[in-house]
N, C-alpha and C positions, 0 to 999 in steps of 0.2 A: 580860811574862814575859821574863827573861832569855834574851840569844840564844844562851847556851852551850847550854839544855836543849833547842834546838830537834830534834838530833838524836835526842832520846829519845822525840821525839812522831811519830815516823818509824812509821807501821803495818808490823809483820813482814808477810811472801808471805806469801797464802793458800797451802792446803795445795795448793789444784789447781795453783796455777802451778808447785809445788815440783815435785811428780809430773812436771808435763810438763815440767819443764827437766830433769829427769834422765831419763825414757824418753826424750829427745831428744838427750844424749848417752849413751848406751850401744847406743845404734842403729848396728852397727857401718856405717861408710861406705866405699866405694871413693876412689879416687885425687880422680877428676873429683866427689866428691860424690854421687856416684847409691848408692842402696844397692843390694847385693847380687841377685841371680835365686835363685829358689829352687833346689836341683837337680833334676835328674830323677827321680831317684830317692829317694824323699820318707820317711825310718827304715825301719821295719819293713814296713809296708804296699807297698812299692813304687811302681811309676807305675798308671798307669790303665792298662787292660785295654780292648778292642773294646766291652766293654758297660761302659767305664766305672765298674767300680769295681776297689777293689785287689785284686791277684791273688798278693802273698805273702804273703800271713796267718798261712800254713804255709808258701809257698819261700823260698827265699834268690836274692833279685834282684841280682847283681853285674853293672855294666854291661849288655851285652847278653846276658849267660846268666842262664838260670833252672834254679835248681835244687828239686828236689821226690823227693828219693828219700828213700824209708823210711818212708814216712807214710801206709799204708795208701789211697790215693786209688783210689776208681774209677775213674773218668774224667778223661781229658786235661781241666786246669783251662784256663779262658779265659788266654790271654796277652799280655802286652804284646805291642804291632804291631811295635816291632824290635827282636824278640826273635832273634839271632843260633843261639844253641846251648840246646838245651832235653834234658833230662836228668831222666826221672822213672822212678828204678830199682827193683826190690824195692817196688812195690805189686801193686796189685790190679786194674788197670786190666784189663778182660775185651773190650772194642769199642772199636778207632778208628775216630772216623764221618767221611764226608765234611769234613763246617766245622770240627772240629778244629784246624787248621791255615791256616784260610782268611784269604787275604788278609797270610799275615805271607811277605812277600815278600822279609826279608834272612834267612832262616831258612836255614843250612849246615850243622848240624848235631844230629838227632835219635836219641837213644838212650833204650830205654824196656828194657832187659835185666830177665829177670825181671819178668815180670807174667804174667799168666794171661790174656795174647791170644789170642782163636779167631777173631775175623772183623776184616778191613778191609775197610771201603767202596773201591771202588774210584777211587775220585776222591779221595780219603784223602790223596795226597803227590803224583800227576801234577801238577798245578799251582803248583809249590814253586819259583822257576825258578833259586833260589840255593842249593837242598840240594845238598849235595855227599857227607855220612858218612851213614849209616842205619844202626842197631843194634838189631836184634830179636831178639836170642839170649836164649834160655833162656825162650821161651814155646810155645804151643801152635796156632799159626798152621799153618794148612792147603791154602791157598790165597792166593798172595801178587798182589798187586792190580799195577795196571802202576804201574809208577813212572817218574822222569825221569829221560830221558839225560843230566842231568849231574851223575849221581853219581860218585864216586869209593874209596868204601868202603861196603860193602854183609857184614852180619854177620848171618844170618841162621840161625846154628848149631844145634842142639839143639829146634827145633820137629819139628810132624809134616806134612812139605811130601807124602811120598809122591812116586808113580806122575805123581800130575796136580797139584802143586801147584805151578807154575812153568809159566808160557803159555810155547807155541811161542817162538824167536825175543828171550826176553824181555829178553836184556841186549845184544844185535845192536848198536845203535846207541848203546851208550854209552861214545863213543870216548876217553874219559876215564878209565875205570872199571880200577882199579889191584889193589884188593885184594876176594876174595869169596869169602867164606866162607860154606861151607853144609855144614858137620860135621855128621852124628848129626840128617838126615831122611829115612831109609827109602828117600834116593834109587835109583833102579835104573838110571839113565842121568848120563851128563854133557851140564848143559843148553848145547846148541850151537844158534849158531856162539857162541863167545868172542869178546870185543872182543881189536883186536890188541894193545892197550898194557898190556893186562893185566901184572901181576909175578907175583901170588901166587892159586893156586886151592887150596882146602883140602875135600877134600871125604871126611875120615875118618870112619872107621865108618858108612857107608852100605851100601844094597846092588846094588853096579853090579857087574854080572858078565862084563862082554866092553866092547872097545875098538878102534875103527875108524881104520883109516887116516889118514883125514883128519880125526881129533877134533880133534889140533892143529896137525898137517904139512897142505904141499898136494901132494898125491896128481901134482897136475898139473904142476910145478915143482919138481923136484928141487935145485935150486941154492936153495929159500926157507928162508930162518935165521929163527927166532922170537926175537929176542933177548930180548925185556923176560921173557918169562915162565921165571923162574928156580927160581920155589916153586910145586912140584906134590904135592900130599898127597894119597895114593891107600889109605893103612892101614889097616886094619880092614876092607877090602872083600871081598868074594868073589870076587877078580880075579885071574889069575897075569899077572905084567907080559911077563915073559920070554918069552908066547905070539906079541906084538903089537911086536918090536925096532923094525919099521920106524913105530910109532906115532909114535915118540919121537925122528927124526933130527935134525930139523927144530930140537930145544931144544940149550939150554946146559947144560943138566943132565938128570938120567933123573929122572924120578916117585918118591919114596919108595913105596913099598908091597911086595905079596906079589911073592916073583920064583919061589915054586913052586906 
């Protein structure tokens, strides 16, 4: 046979080899040749969860926040382990239990505003050792469980705390703790002592009716300046401020509230 047609006696690729020479280049590569890591956070679904399976089915996982507000949920969903800032507003969540939170040891900031909370376990956020904000406003919480000295913003507005819903003591040692708000719970006292670093105490429309000496001054010390605490919100209460001048020498500014 002539040797011009040898080329035509050439057998084309099989279809297989076709296939794998092109999923073999469209495989995109790095620099060095190695392909790609997957990312951590894996579409819709997110990363894996403590019990290992995905936990945004319903939230929205950006970096280390999760989000889940608006979605009717009962219960605190299981979360990724570094989960930073968590955020599930306007459900339905009725119980925080203990392991809720358990074990997510970069966790700084929790806001749960509007849900219909009446009980926390008391081991709930004591062991959180990176929380730093907490937001429980606009639930129905009654007794607030101990939490960690290293918070820093504490929002606990518009529940029903009462007479007894705040232990003895309870914000004493948290020498960090800036802003704290506790609007609109029935209160009748200011829970003392105050951390000193305090800035802002917001404690309108309660029902605290009288104000001691040493609530924020020291009685013993006449020469001590309070500087940091600048915002004192006393309005809506059943208090005349004007009774209590020497309350208040001690601050940078006087109390908003009643002055007759």
């Amino acid at each position: 046979m002539p040797s011009g047609n040898r080329e035509l006696l050439t057998p084309p690729p099989q279809p297989e080899e076709a296939e794998e020479e092109e999923e073999e280049e469209s495989t995109p590569r790095l620099i060095d040749g190695s392909s790609p890591q997957e990312p951590e956070f894996t579409g819709v679904l997110g990363p894996q969860t403590n019990e290992d399976f995905p936990t945004c089915l319903l939230c929205t996982c950006i970096s280390t926040t999760v989000y889940c507000d608006d979605h009717e949920l009962d219960a605190i969903p299981p979360l990724p382990k570094n989960t930073a800032y968590f955020y599930s507003r306007f459900n339905r969540i009725k119980k925080i239990n203990k392991n809720d939170f358990a074990s997510l040891n970069d966790l700084r900031r929790i806001d749960l505003t509007s849900n219909l909370i009446s009980e926390i376990d008391e081991d709930a956020f004591r062991k959180l050792p990176q929380l730093r904000e907490l937001v429980l406003r606009d639930n129905k919480i009654r007794q607030l469980p101990e939490l960690p000295t290293t918070l820093r913003f504490i929002d606990i507005s518009n529940n029903r705390l009462g007479r007894k819903g705040i232990k003895q003591e309870a914000f004493k040692d948290m020498y960090d703790l800036h802003h704290l708000y506790l609007t609109d719970n029935n209160l009748d006292h200011i829970p003392l002592p105050l951390p000193e670093n305090l800035r802002a105490l917001h404690l309108q429309n309660n029902n605290i009716m009288e104000m001691h000496e040493d609530t924020f001054c020291n009685v013993k010390n006449l020469t001590y300046i309070r500087k940091a605490l600048e915002d004192i919100r006393l309005d809506g209460n059943p208090i005349n401020l004007s009774k209590t001048p020497q309350a208040y020498m001690c601050l940078p500014r006087l109390p908003i509230g009643s002055l007759v």
